[in-house]
C-alpha positions as CSV (number, residue, x, y, z in Angstrom):
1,X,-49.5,176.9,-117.5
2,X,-53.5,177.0,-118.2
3,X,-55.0,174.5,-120.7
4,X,-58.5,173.9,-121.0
5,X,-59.4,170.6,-120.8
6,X,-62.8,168.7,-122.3
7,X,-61.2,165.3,-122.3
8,X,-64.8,163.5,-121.2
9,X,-66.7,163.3,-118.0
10,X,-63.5,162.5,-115.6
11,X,-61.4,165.6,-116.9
12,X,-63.2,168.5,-118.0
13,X,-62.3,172.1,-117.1
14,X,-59.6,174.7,-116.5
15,X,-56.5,173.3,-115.3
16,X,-53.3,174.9,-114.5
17,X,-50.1,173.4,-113.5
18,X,-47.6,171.0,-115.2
19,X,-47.4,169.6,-117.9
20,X,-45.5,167.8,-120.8
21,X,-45.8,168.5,-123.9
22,X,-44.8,171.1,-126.7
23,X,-46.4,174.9,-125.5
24,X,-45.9,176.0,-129.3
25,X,-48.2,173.0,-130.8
26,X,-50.7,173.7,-128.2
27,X,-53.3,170.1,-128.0
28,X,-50.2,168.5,-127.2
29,X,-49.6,169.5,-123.7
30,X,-50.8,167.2,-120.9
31,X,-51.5,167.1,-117.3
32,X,-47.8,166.3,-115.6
33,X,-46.8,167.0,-112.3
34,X,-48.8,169.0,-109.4
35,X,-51.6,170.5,-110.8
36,X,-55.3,172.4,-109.9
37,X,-58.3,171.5,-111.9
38,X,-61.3,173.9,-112.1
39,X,-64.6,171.7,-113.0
40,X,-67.5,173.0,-115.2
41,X,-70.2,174.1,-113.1
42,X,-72.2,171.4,-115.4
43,X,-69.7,168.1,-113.9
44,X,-71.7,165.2,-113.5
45,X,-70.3,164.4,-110.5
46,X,-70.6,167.4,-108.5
47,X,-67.2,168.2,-107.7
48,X,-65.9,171.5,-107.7
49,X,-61.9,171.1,-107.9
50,X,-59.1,168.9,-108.0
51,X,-55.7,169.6,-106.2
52,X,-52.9,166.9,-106.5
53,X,-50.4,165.1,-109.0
54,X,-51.1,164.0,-112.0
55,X,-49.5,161.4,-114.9
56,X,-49.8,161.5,-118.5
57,X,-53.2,163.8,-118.4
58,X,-54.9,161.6,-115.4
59,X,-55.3,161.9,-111.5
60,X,-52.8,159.7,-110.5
61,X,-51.3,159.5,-106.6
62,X,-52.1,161.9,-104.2
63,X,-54.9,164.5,-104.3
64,X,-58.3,166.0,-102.9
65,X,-61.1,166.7,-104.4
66,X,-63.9,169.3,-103.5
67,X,-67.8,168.4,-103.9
68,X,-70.2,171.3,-104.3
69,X,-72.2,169.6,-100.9
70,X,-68.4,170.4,-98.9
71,X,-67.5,167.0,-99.1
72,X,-64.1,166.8,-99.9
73,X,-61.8,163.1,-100.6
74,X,-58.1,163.0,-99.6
75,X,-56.5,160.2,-100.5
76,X,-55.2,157.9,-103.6
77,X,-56.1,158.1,-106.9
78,X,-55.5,155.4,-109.7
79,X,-56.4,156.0,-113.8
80,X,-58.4,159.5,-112.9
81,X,-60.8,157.5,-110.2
82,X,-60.5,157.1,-106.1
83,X,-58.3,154.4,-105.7
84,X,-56.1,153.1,-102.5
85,X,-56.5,154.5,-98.8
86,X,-58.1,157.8,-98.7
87,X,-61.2,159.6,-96.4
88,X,-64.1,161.3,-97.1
89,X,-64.7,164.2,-94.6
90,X,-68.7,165.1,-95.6
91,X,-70.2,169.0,-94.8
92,X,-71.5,167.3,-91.4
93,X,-68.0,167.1,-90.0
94,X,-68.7,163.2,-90.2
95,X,-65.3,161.2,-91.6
96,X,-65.4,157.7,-93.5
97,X,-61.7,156.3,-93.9
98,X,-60.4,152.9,-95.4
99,X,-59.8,151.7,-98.9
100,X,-61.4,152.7,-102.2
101,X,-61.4,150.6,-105.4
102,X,-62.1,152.6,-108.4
103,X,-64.0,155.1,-106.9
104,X,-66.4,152.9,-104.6
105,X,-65.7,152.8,-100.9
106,X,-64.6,148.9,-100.1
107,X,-63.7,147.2,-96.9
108,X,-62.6,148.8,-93.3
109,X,-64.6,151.7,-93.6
110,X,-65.0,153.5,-90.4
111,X,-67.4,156.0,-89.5
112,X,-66.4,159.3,-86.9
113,X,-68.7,161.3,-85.5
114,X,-68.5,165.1,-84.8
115,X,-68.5,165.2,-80.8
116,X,-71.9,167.6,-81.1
117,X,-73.2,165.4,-83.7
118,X,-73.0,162.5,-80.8
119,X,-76.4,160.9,-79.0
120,X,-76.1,161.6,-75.3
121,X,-76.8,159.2,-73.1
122,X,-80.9,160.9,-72.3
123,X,-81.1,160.1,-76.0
124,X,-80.6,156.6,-75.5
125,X,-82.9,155.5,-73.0
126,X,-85.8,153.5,-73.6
């Protein structure tokens, strides 16, 4: 099933997947289930989609979102926002993992390094 959805800043774009709801009425189906979103090139947040599950027309559980800088989240997600354990793999092959309370990055964060992204030792010598 395809809906589009304009339901503010957090949910707006072409979603397909499943949903609850009555097809004949139309506005009445929601989100459900496994779904894709599609974002409007105009997001304010930059993302370009949204794979995971859904409840009752919100991100809810496991999912990852795509940024249009290749960032990309994998984790939890609570009321539509980043919430719970989840990572954050950014286009320099650099990985930040640990918790996430409504979509800013909390305590035990780590930070991984690509191996040719390392400083060699040369580099580190007064």
């Amino acid at each position: 099933m395809q809906l589009f959805l304009n339901n503010g800043d957090l949910n707006s774009g072409l979603y397909e997947g499943m949903v609850v709801g009555r097809r004949r009425f139309g506005g009445t189906q929601t989100p459900h289930g496994f779904g894709v979103i599609n974002y409007f090139t105009n997001d304010p947040f930059q993302r370009l989609n949204y794979t995971g599950e859904w409840v009752s027309g919100n991100r809810e559980g496991n999912g990852t979102t795509y940024f249009k800088d290749g960032t990309v989240y994998e984790g939890e997600y609570r009321d539509g926002v980043e919430h719970g354990d989840g990572k954050i793999r950014q286009a320099s092959h650099s990985l930040i993992g640990g918790g996430l309370e409504s979509g800013a990055s909390s305590c035990e964060v780590y930070l991984l390094i690509a191996p040719h992204a390392r400083p060699r030792p040369a580099d580190l010598a007064p």
